[in-house]
C-alpha positions as CSV (number, residue, x, y, z in Angstrom):
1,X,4.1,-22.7,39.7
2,X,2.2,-19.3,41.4
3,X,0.2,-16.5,40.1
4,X,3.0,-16.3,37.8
5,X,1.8,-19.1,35.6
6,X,-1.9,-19.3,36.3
7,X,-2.0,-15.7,35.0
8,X,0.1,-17.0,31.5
9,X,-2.1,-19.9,31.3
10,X,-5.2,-18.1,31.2
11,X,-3.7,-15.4,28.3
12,X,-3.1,-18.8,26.2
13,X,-6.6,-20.1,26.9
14,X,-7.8,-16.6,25.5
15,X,-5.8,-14.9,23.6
16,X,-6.0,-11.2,22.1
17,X,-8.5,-10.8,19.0
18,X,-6.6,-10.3,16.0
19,X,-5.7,-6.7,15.7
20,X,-7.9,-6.2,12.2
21,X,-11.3,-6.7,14.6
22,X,-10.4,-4.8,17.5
23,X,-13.4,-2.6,18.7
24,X,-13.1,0.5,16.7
25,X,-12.7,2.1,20.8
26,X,-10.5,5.6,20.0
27,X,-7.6,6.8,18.2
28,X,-5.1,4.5,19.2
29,X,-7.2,1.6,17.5
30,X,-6.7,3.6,14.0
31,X,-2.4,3.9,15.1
32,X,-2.7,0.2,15.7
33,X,-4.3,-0.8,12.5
34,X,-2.0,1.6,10.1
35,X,1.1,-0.2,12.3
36,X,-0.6,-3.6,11.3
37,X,-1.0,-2.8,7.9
38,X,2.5,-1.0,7.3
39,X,4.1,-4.1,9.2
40,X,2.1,-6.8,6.5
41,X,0.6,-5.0,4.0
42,X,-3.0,-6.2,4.9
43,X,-5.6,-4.3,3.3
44,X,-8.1,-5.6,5.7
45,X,-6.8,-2.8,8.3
46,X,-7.5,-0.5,5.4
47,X,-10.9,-1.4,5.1
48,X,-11.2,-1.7,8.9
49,X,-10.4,1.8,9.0
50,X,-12.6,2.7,6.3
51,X,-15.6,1.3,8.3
52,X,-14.9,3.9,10.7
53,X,-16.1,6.6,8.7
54,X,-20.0,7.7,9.4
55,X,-20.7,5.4,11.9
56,X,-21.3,5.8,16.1
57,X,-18.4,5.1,17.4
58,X,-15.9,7.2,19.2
59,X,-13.6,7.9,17.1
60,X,-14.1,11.6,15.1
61,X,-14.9,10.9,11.3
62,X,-11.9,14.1,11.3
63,X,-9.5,11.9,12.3
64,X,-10.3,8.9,10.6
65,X,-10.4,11.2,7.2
66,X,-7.3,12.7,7.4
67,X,-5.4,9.7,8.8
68,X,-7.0,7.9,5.0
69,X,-5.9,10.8,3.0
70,X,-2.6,11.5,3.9
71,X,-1.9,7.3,3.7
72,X,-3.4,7.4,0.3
73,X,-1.1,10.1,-0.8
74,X,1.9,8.4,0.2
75,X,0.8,4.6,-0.1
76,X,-0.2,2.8,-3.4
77,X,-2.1,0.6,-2.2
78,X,-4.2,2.4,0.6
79,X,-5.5,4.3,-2.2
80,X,-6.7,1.1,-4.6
81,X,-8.0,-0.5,-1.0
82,X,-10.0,2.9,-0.8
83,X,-10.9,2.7,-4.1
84,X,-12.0,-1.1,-4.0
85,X,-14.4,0.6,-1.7
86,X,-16.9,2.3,-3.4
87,X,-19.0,0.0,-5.0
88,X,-20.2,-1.5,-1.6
89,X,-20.6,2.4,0.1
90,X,-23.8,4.0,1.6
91,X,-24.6,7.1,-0.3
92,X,-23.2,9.0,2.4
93,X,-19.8,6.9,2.8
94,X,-19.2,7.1,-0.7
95,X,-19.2,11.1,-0.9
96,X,-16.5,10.9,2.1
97,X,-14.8,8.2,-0.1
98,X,-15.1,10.5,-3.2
99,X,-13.5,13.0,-1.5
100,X,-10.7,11.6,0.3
101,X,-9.3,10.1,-2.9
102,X,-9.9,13.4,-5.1
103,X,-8.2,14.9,-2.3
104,X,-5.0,12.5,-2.1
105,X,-4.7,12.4,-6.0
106,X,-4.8,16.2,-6.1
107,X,-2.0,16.0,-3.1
108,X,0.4,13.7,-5.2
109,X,-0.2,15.8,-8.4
110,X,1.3,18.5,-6.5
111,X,4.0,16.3,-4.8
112,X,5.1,15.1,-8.2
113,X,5.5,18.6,-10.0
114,X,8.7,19.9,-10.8
């Protein structure tokens, strides 16, 4: 009984949204979607972070870019969830798209020489 309790019953009556449809609200949304995806391997946060690219929200399109490209340069399959991408892309979302896989493939061509 007590505040204690009334406070857990009304977490369980409404609980968090699932972490792929969090409000796209700053920087620490992208951190918590790449921890998402690295802890299950759901490309969903992928795409989530994708759809921050050229849209109003606060987040800078800088940081979302880079954060893509230097997971698609280490990760498989952030780069074929990228990928996957472009045929549903606004003109202008594709061109970013374009270029933050050209940039990651060129990135593990020079990882991978000798």
């Amino acid at each position: 009984e007590g505040p204690e309790k009334d406070d857990l019953l009304l977490r369980m009556e409404n609980p968090a949204p699932p972490v792929k449809d969090l409000p796209l609200s700053g920087p620490s949304v992208i951190d918590t979607l790449w921890g998402w995806f690295f802890a299950t391997g759901d490309p969903d946060c992928v795409s989530r972070i994708v759809s921050a690219l050229n849209t109003v929200n606060p987040i800078p399109d800088g940081i979302v870019r880079i954060s893509l490209t230097e997971n698609a340069i280490d990760h498989d399959l952030v780069l074929k969830t990228i990928e996957d991408q472009l045929p549903y892309c606004t003109p202008n979302l594709l061109d970013e798209l374009v270029n933050i896989i050209r940039d990651a493939k060129r990135a593990r061509r020079q990882k991978n020489k000798p």
